[in-house]
C-alpha positions in Angstrom: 116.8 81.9 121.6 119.7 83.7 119.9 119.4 82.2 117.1 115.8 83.0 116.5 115.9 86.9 117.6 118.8 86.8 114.8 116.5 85.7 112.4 114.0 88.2 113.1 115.8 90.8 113.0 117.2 89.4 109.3 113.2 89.2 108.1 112.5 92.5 109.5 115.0 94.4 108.0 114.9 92.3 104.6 110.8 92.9 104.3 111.7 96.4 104.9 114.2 96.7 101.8 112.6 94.7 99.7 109.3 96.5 100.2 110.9 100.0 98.5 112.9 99.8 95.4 115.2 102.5 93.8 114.2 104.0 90.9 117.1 105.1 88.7 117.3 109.2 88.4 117.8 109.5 84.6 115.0 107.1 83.8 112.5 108.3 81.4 108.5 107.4 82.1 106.6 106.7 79.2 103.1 104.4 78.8 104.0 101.3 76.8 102.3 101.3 73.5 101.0 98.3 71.1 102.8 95.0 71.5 105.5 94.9 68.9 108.0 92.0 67.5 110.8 91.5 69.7 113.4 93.3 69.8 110.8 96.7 69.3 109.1 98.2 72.2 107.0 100.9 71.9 106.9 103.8 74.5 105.8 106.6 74.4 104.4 106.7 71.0 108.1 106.2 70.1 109.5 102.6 68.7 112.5 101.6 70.1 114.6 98.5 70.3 115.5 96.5 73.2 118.9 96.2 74.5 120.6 92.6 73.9 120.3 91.7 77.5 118.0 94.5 78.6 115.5 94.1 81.6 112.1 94.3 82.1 110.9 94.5 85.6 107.5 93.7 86.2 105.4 95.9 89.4 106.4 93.2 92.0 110.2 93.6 90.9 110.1 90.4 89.1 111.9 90.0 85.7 109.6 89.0 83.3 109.8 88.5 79.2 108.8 91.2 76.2 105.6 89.4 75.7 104.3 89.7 79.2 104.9 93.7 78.7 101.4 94.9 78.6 100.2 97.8 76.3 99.2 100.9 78.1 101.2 100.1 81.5 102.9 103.2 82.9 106.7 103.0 82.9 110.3 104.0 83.5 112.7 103.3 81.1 116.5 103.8 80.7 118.5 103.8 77.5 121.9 102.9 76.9 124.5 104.8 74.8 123.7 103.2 72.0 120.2 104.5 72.4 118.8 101.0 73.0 116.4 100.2 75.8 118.4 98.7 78.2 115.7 98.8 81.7 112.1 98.8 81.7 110.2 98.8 85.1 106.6 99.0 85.4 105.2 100.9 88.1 102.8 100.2 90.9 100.5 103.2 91.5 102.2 104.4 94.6 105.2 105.1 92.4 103.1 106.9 90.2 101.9 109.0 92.5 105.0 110.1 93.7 106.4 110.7 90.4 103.1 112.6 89.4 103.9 114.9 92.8 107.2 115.6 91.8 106.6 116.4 88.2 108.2 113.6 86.4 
């Protein structure tokens, strides 16, 4: 019995985290333009390259490649000091919505 209101607890609080992600503050949101030759991305109307070893995270957290980036999706991206695209995550409409009400 222990053992199994310890494991509840563990699935409750788990769905609960994994059901909100962070969004990083100084991310930038941009809509991903045409599909371009890896390693260019283009967002924003702007052509930029991706980072060696930079991220794309699709709207269900999931990494997923440069070809699977879809033209026109709405995203955050961060840079990294070399001014190379080092995160991209795509973002489900609720996110959206919350960035639209808070003006980002």
């Amino acid at each position: 019995m222990r053992k199994q209101l310890l494991l509840l607890t563990f699935l409750l609080c788990a769905g609960t985290a994994w059901a909100q992600r962070s969004l990083p503050a100084d991310a930038r949101r941009a809509e991903v333009g045409e599909q371009q030759a890896l390693p260019a991305v283009q967002l924003g109307g702007e052509l930029l390259r991706l980072a060696p070893g930079g991220i794309i995270f699709d709207a269900t957290n999931r990494r997923i490649t440069h070809g699977q980036l879809r033209p026109g999706a709405d995203v955050l991206y961060q840079l990294d000091r070399n001014g190379e695209v080092l995160r991209i995550i795509i973002l489900t409409p609720l996110e959206q919505a919350r960035l639209d009400q808070s003006g980002k």
